[in-house]
Structures are given as C-alpha cells and as structure tokens.
C-alpha positions in Angstrom: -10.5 -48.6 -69.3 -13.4 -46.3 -69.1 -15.1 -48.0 -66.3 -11.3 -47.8 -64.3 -11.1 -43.9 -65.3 -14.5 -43.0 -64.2 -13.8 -45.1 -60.5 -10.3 -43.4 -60.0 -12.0 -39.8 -60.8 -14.5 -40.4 -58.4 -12.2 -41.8 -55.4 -10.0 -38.7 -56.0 -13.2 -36.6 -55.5 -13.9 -38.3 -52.4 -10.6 -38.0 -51.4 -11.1 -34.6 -51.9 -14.0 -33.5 -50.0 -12.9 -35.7 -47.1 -9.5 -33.5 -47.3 -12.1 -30.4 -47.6 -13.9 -31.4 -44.6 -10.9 -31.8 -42.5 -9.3 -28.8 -43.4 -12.5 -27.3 -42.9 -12.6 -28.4 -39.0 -9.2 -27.5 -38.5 -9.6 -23.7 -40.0 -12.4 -23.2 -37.6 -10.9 -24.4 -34.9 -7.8 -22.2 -35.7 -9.7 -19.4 -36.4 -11.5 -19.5 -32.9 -8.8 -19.4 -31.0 -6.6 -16.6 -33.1 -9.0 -14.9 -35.0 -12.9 -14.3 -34.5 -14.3 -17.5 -34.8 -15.8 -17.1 -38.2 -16.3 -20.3 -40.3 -15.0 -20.9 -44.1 -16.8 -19.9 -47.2 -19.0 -23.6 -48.2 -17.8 -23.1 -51.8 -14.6 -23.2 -51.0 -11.7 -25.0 -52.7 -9.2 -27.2 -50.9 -6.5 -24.8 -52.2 -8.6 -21.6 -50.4 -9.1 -23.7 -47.1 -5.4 -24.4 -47.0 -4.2 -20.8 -47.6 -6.7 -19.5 -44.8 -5.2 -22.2 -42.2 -1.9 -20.4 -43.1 -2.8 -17.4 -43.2 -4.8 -17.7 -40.0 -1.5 -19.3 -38.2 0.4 -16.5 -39.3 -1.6 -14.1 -38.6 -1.8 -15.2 -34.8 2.1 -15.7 -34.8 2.6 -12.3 -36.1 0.2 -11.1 -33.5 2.6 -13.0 -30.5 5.8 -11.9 -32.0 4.7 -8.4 -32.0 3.2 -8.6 -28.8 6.8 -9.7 -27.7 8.9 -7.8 -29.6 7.3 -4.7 -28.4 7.8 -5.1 -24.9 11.6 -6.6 -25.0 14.1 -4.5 -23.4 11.2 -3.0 -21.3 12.7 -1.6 -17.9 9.3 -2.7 -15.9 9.1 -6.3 -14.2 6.6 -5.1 -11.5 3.4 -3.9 -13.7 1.3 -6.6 -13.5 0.8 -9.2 -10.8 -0.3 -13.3 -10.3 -2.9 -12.2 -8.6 -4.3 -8.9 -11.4 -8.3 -9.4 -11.9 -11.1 -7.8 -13.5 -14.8 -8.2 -12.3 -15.7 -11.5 -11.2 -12.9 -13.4 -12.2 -10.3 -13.0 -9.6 -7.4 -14.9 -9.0 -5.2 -15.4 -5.5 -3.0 -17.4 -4.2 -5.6 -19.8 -2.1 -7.6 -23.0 -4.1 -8.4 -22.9 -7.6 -8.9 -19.4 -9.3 -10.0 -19.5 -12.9 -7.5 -17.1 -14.6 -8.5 -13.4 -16.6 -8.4 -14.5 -20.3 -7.0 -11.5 -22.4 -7.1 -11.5 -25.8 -3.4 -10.6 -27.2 -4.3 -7.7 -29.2 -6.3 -6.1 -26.3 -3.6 -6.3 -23.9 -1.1 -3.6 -23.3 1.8 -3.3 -21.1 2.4 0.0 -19.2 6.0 1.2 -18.4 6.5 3.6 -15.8 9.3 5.7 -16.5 11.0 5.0 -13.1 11.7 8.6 -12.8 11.1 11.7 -14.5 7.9 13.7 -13.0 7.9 10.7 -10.9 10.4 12.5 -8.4 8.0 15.8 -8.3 5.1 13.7 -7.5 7.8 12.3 -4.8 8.1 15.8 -3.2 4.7 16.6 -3.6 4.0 13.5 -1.6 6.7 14.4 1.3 5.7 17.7 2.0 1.4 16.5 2.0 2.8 13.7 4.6 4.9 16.4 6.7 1.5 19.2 6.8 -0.8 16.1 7.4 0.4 13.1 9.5 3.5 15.0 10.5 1.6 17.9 11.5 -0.6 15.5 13.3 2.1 14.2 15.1 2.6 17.5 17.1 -0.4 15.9 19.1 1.6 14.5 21.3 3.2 18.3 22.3 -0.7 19.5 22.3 -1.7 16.6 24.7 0.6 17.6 27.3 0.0 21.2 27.1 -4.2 19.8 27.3 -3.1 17.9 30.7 -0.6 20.1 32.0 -2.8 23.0 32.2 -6.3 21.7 32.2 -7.3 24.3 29.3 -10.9 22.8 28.8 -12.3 22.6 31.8 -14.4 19.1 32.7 -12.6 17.3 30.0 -10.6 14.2 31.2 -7.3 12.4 30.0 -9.3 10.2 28.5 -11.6 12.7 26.4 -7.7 14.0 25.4 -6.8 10.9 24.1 -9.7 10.1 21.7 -9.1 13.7 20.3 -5.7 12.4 19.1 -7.3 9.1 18.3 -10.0 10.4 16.4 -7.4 12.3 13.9 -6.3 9.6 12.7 -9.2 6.8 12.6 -11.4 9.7 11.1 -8.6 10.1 8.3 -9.1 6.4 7.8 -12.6 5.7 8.1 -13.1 8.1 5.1 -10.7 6.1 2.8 -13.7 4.3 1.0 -15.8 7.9 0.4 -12.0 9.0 -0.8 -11.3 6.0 -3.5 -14.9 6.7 -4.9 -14.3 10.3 -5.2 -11.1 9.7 -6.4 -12.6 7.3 -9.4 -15.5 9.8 -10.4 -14.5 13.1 -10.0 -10.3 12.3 -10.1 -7.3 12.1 -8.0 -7.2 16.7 -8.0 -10.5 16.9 -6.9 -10.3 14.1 -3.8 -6.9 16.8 -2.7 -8.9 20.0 -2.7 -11.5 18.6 -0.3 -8.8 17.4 2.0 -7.0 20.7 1.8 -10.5 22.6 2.8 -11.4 19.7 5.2 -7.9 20.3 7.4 -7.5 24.3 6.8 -11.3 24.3 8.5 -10.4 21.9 11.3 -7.5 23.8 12.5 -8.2 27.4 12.2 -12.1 26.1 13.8 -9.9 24.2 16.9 -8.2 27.9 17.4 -12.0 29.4 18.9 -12.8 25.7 20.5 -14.0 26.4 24.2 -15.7 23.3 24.6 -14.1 19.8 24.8 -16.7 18.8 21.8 -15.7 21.6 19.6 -11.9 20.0 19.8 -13.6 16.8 19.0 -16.0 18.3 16.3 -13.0 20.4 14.9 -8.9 18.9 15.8 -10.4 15.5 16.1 -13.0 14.8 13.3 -12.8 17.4 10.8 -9.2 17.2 11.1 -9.0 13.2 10.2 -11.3 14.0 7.0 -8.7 16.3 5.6 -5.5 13.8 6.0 -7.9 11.2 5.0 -8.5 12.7 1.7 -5.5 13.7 1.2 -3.6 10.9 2.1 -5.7 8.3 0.3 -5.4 10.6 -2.8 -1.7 10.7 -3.1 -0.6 7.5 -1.3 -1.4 5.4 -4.8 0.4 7.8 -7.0 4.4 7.9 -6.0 4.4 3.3 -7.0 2.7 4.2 -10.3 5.7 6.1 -11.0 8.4 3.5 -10.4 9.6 -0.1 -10.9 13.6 -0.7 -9.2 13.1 2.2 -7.6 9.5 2.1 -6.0 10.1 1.2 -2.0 13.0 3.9 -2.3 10.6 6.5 -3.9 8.0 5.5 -1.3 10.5 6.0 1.5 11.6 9.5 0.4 7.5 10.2 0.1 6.8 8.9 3.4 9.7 10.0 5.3 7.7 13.8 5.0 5.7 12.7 7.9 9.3 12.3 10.3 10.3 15.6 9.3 7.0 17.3 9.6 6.7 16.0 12.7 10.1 17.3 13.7 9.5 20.6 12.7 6.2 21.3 14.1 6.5 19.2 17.4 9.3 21.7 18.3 7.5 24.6 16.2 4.0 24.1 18.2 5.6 23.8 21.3 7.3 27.3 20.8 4.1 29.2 19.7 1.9 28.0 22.1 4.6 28.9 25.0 5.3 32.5 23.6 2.2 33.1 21.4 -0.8 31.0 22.4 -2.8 28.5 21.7 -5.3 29.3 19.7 -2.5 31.5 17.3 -0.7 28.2 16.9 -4.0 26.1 15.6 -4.4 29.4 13.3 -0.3 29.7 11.8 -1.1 25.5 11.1 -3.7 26.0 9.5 -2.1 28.7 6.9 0.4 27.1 6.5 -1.3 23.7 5.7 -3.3 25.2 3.6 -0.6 27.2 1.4 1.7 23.8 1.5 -1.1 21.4 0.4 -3.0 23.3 -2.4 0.5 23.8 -4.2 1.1 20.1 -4.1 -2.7 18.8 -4.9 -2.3 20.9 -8.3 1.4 19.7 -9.2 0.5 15.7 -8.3 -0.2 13.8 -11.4 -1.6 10.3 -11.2 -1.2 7.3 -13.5 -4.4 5.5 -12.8 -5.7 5.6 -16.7 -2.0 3.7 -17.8 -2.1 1.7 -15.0 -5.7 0.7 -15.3 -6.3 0.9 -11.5 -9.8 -0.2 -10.4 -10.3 2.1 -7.5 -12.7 0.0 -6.3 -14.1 1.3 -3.0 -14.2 -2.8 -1.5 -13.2 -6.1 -2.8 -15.3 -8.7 -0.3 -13.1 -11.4 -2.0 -9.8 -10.8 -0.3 -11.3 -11.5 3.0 -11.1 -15.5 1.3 -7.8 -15.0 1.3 -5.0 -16.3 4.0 -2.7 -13.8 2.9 -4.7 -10.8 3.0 -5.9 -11.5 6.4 -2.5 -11.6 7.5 -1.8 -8.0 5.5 -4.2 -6.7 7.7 -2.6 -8.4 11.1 0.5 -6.1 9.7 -1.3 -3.0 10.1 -4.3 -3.8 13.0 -1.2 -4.8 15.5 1.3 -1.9 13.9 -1.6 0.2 14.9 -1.9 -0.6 18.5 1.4 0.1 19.3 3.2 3.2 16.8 -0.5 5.2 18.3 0.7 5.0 22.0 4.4 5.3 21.1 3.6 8.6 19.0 1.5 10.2 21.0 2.6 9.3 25.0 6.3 9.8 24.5 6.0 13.4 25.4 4.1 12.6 28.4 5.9 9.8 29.3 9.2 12.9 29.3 6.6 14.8 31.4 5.7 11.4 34.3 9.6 11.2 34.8 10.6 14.5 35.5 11.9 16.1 32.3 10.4 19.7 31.1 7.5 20.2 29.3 10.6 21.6 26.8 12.1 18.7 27.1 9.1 16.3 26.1 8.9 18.2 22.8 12.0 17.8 21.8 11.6 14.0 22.7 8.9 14.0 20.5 10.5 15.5 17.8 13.4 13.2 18.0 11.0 10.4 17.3 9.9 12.1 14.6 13.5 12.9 13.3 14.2 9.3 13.8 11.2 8.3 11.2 12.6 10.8 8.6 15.9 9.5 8.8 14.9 6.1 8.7 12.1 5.4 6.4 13.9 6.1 2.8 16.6 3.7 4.0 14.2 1.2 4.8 12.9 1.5 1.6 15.9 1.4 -0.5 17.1 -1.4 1.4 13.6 -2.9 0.7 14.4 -3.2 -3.3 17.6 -4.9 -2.7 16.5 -7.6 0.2 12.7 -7.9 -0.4 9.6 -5.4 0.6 8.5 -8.4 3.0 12.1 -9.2 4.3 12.7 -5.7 5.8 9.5 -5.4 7.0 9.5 -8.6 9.1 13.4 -7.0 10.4 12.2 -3.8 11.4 9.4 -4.3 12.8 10.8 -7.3 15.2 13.5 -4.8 16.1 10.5 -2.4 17.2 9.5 -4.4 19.5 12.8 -5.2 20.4 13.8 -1.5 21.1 10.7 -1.0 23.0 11.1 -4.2 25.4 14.9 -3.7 25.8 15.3 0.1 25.8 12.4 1.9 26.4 11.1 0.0 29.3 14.2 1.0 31.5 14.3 4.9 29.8 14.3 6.9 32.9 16.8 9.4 32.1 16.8 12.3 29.3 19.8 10.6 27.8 18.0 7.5 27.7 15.4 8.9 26.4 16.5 11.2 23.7 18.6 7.6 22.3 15.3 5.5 22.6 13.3 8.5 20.6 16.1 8.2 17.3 16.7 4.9 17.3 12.9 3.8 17.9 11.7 6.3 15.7 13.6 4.6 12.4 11.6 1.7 12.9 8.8 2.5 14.6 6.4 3.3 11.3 7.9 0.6 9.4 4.5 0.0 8.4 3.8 3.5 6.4 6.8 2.8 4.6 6.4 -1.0 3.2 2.4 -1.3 3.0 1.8 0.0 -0.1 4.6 -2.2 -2.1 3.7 -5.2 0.5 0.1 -5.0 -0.6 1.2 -4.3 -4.6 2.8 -8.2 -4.1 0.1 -9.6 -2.1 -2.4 -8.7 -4.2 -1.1 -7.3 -7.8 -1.1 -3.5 -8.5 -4.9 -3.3 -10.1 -6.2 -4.6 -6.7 -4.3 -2.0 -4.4 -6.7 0.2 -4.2 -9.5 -1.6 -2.6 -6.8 -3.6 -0.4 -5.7 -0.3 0.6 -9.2 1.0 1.1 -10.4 -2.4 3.1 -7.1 -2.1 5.2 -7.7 1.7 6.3 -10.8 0.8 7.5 -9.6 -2.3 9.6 -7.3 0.2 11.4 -10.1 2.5 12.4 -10.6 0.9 15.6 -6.3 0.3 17.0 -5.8 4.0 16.2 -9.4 5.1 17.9 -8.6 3.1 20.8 -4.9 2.5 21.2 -4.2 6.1 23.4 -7.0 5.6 25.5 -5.8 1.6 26.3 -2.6 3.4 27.2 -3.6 5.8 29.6 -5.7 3.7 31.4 -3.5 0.9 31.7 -1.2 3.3 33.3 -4.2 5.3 35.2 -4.6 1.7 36.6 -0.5 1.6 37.4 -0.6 5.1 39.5 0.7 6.8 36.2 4.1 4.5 35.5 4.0 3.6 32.1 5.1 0.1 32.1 2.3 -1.5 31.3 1.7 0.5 28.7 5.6 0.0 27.5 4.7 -3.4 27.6 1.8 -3.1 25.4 3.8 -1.7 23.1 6.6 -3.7 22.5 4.0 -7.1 22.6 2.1 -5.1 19.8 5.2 -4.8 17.7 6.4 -8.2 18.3 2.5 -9.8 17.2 3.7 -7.5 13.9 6.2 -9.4 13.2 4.6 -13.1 13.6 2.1 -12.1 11.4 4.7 -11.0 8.6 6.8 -13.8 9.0 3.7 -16.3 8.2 3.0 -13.5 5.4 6.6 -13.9 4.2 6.2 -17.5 4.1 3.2 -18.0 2.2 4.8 -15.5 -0.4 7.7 -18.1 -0.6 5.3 -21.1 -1.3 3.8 -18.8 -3.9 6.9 -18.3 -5.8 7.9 -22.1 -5.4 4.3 -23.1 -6.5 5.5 -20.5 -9.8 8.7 -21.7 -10.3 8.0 -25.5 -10.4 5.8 -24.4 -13.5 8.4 -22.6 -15.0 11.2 -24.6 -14.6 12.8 -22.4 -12.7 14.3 -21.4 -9.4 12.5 -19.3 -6.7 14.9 -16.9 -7.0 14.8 -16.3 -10.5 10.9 -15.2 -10.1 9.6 -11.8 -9.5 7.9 -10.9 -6.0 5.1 -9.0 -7.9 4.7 -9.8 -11.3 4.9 -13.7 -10.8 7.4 -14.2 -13.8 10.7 -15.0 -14.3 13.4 -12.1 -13.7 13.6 -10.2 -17.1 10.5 -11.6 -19.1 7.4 -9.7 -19.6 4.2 -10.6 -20.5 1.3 -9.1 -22.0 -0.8 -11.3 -20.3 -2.0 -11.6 -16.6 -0.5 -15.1 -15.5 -2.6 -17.3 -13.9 -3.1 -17.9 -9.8 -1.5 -20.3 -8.1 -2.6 -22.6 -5.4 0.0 -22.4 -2.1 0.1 -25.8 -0.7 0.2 -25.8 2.7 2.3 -29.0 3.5 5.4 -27.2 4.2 4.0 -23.9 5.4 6.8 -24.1 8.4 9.6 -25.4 6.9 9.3 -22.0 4.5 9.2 -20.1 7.8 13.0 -20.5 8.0 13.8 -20.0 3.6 15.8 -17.1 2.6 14.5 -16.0 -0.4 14.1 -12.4 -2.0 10.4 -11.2 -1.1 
C-alpha cells in the first residue's frame, strides 16, 4: 500500500512539472508577443504560472479594447494610409513590402478637427496663393507690355519667356531646401524667408535696366519667395480636415484665380497710367504686407500628424503609381505654362487691345477661382482621382475644340472662363491625389520629389510655345495644339493612376471580406473603422490592369 502511495505521489509530481513546463512555454510565448518578453520566475508554482498566462492575456486584451474603445465614434477615416512608413520599412502598392510593426500602446490616432482654426489656416492659404502664384500670373500682362514695347533693349521673346519660366521652376527647384527648413527651424520660419525672398525680387525688378537683372530679380529671386512660401503652407490646410479636405483645398487654392484676377487687370492699369517700375514697387508692398500677416497666423499640424518632412524618398521612384503621379503634374505642366502666360499675347496676335488681353487674362484667372473649390468639393463626393481624370480630359478638350478656332473677343473671353475652371485642375487635386497614393506621412517628400520633376515643363514650356509659333509666322496653332495634346497625355496618365488605385482597393477588400466600395481611398480600411495600426501593403496584380480601366468605383 506503501509502495502504491509512494508511485502515485511521484507520477502526480511528474505530472506536475510536465504541466509546469508547458505552462512555462506558453507564458513566454504570450508574454513576447503582449508584454516585454520577460520569462517566469524558475521557482514558480503551477498555480503562479497559470495566473501570469491570465493575467498576461488580459492584460493584452485590455490593451486592444482600449485601443478600440478610444478611437470609436472618431470623425477621421483618412489619417493614416496602406502605404504610411517609417525609415526603411516602407510599404506600397507594388511586390511584397514587409509592413511597419507598431506596438499597440505606442500607437496613437490623430483627429483633425475638420474645422475650427482649420478655416483660418484656409484663408491664410488663399490670400498667400493670390500674392504668390496669382500675382505671378500677371506675367502674362507683363510679357506683352515686355514685347509690345521693347523696354529692355537686346532682349528677345525668348529671353521674355524664361523670365516667366524661371518664376515658377525657381519656386519649385527650392521645394527640397524648403521641406528641410521647414523640418529644422519650422513651418514660421520657411514663410518669413519667402516673404523677404519675393518683397526683394519685386521692389529689385522695379530699378532692373538690364535683361539679367529681370532674370536675377522677377525671375529667380522671385521663384524662391513663392517657393518658400508655397511649400510652407501647401501641407498645412489637409492636416486640418478629413470630409472636408479637397473642399478646404479648393477654397485654399482658388486664391491663386482671384489673385490673378485682381492684379492681371490691376498691373495692367498701373503700368499704363503709372509706370513700370511703380507697379513692381506697389507689388511688392503689398505682397509683403499680405504675406507676413498670414506666415504669423498659419498654424501647422506636423507634430499630431507625425509628418516626416523628408527632403527625398528614392523609394517611390520603385513604384508604378508614383511614376504615374508625376506624369499628372510633368504633362499638366507643359500645357497650364503656355496657356497662362500666352493668352494675353495670343489677344494681342489677333487683333484685340493690349486692354483687351488683360482682361483675357484675368478672365482665365477668374475662371480658376470660380472653379477650383467646386472641383474640390465635388472631389469628396466622386473621388479625388475621378475628378481629376474629368477635368483634366475636358482641358484638353476645351483647348482642341474651342480655343483652337478663338479668333474673336467673344470667343475668347468664353474660352478664358470656361478653360480657366479646369485648366489648373492639377493645383487643386495633387495634394489629396498624392495623400492616397502614397499615405499622408509620405506627402512631404512625394511632394518635394514631384516639385522638382516639374522644374524642367515650367522652365521650358513658354519658350516651346513661342518658338513653335516663331516657326508658324506667329499663329498660334501649333502651339494650341501643344496644349490641348499636353492636357489630353494628363489624362491617360490618371486614368492608368485611377486604375491601379482600383486594383489596390480590390486587392484590400478580398482580405477583408468586403466590397471595393466599402474601403477607404486613403486609409485602406473599411468605411467607418479605424485602426491604430498602419495596415499592411498590398501587392496590385496586374492581370486585369485594363479591365479596371473601365470600373466605376469611388477613388
């Protein structure tokens, strides 16, 4: 009986430790993956392993639920994208991408508050755009007055054109120096030196004498102001806003129409009654007054946002859709340059005013206010992508169909609105196209590599223009021509852009369980549901890459 009691005691006990050593395994293993990885205590009793496995599984759940909990009923679905990375580990939507592992606890959901001192930062943002690419957009009144009445002697159309050109690559060239200021000395301190940069330029072009001190001064020094300006306040206005952010971008953008409105008619008057060099000087006071008020009301959200304001990303270049992103704005380019700035003169080759011209001109530039914050309201309700492929096929259009046989100042002054609402369809949709090609951490340096790929349409764009219609005895369709094929290359590239983004949502929603539909454009989850985590890429297949060309679907 002895012997059968001693045999039973010690199976039990080897029952026992076995049980020990499994729950031993299993606590570390649970413990890795929701707590620190620390192991058990060796003196440990089967009773103290089995509460730490509880505890340790509750203490993960309760981590979850909270995670969950605290987000639900959150108004934001477009804070964090597929395709959100940090430092080597990036994500996209081409091959296999290894996904950013964040630990539940570290990761925290921002909200913008759709509103609130979103809508100053929204004004702020108009009236920069109207005293910096509006203001810029008088060029086109500037270049006729240059080659009406030959006020730099020696300088050619050509030499003109680049001036104009300049302005605007220059302000795009800078975009990387701009980010990096912008990330080490903040978003305040990147707006000064554009406001200094641009009051310089244009009160230095009002004593230019020599062609190179209107290339040194309206060209050069004039494109580093906008560029700092622009690339610090261009980020802020989508950090503001979630159902509302192609609407606020419109309204924000749309400052560029109407400055160009005002001052195309506005320069025209001064120099005609004043002079020139009085105009350049009233701009430039007036710039500078506008601007500093607005770079010390804007507010950024960068910290809450966690925006890398990375200068480059050499990574998106591997990626399909970013090349296309960059078709969007390298063939946009080409053809809103020539259109902006040779309308006037175009008024001028057919017999209208030099009057006249300006207000064509500003038409176009009233057309672009009017039309940009429709095109981006209409954007949130039928997909950023979607009314950017539209408009900018119906630029093209417009150019081809109506332009082309302009020859009146009737014509004309109908061509100017109705072109203008669609002619800088890009300004208005790149910066919420890129936030769902790339996720909103990654804008930055999209937007940063992008600026710098349209250096060379905008540098070269006016003088291709005037030298294909130099080479036409000065009738401008060739260069109409030019312009409408531009805008029409726009579109193919966006309609392949659009496409892959449907196969990206498919490729998400077979995951799910879900339909396309029911998935957001930017943060890659379904309608509603927010996560604390970034979701994984997701590899587009390319097998039905065309039959996706003619899908409907919100993007």
């Amino acid at each position: 009986m002895a012997v059968r009691a001693c045999r039973q005691h010690k199976d039990f006990l080897a029952n026992s430790n076995s049980f020990l050593s499994f729950l031993k395994l299993v606590s570390e293993g649970e413990c890795r993956e929701a707590s620190d990885g620390a192991s058990l205590d060796p003196s440990a009793t089967p009773v103290d392993v089995f509460n730490r496995i509880i505890s340790t599984r509750c203490l993960a759940q309760a981590q979850f639920d909270g995670n969950i909990t605290s987000h639900h009923g959150a108004e934001s679905k477009e804070v964090l994208s597929t395709n959100s990375v940090d430092g080597s580990e990036k994500i996209g939507g081409v091959g296999e991408r290894k996904a950013r592992e964040v630990p539940p606890s570290e990761a925290k959901l921002d909200v913008p508050p759709n509103g609130g001192y979103g809508w100053v930062c929204v004004a702020c943002c108009f009236m920069i755009n109207a005293h910096t690419w509006g203001l810029n957009s008088s060029y086109g009144v500037f270049l006729a007055h240059y080659l009406d009445t030959k006020t730099f002697p020696g300088a050619s159309s050509l030499d003109f054109a680049f001036v104009g050109g300049l302005s605007i690559s220059q302000a795009l060239l800078v975009s990387p120096i701009a980010t990096t200021c912008t990330r080490l000395y903040g978003t305040r301190t990147t707006l000064l030196i554009g406001v200094f940069f641009e009051t310089v330029s244009l009160i230095g072009a009002s004593f230019a004498k020599e062609i190179y001190q209107l290339f040194l001064s309206q060209g050069i020094a004039f494109g580093w102001g906008m560029g700092f300006l622009f690339v610090g306040s261009v980020g802020i206005v989508p950090q503001w806003f979630t159902t509302r952010r192609s609407l606020a971008n419109g309204i924000a953008t749309a400052g560029s129409g109407f400055g160009g409105l005002m001052y195309s008619l506005a320069t025209n008057a001064m120099i005609q009654n004043i002079s020139l060099g009085w105009a350049f000087r009233i701009l430039g006071v007036l710039a500078l007054v506008v601007n500093l008020i607005c770079a010390c009301l804007l507010k950024d959200r960068n910290k809450q946002v966690g925006s890398s304001q990375l200068a480059f990303d050499y990574y998106l270049f591997k990626r399909i859709e970013y090349l296309l992103l960059l078709g969007f704005g390298f063939f946009s380019m080409l053809g809103y340059i020539v259109l902006l700035f040779s309308l006037p003169n175009y008024a001028s080759s057919i017999g209208l005013t030099p009057r006249q011209g300006s207000v064509i001109g500003a038409l176009l530039n009233l057309g672009q206010g009017l039309g940009r914050p429709p095109i981006g309201y209409f954007s949130d309700s039928v997909g950023r992508i979607n009314m950017a492929l539209a408009m900018t096929f119906l630029a093209g259009l417009f150019s081809l169909v109506i332009w082309v046989f302009a020859s009146s100042y009737g014509v004309l002054i109908f061509y100017a609105l109705i072109g203008g609402t669609v002619a800088g369809t890009f300004w208005t949709t790149i910066a919420p196209v890129t936030a769902e090609v790339v996720g909103l951490k990654n804008v930055p340096a999209a937007l940063s590599i992008t600026w710098l790929a349209l250096v060379l349409p905008t540098t070269f764009s006016e003088p291709i223009a005037l030298e294909i219609t130099a080479a036409n005895d000065g009738r401008y369709l060739g260069a109409q021509l030019f312009t409408g094929s531009m805008y029409i290359a726009v579109a193919l590239c966006v309609w392949f852009l659009r496409a892959w983004k449907i196969g990206e949502l498919e490729e998400i929603a077979a995951t799910k369980g879900r339909y396309p539909e029911e998935i957001d454009a930017v943060t890659a989850l379904p309608i509603g549901e927010a996560s604390s985590v970034c979701p994984a890429g997701v590899a587009v297949t390319k097998s039905s890459t065309f039959k996706r060309l003619w899908k409907w679907i919100k993007v």
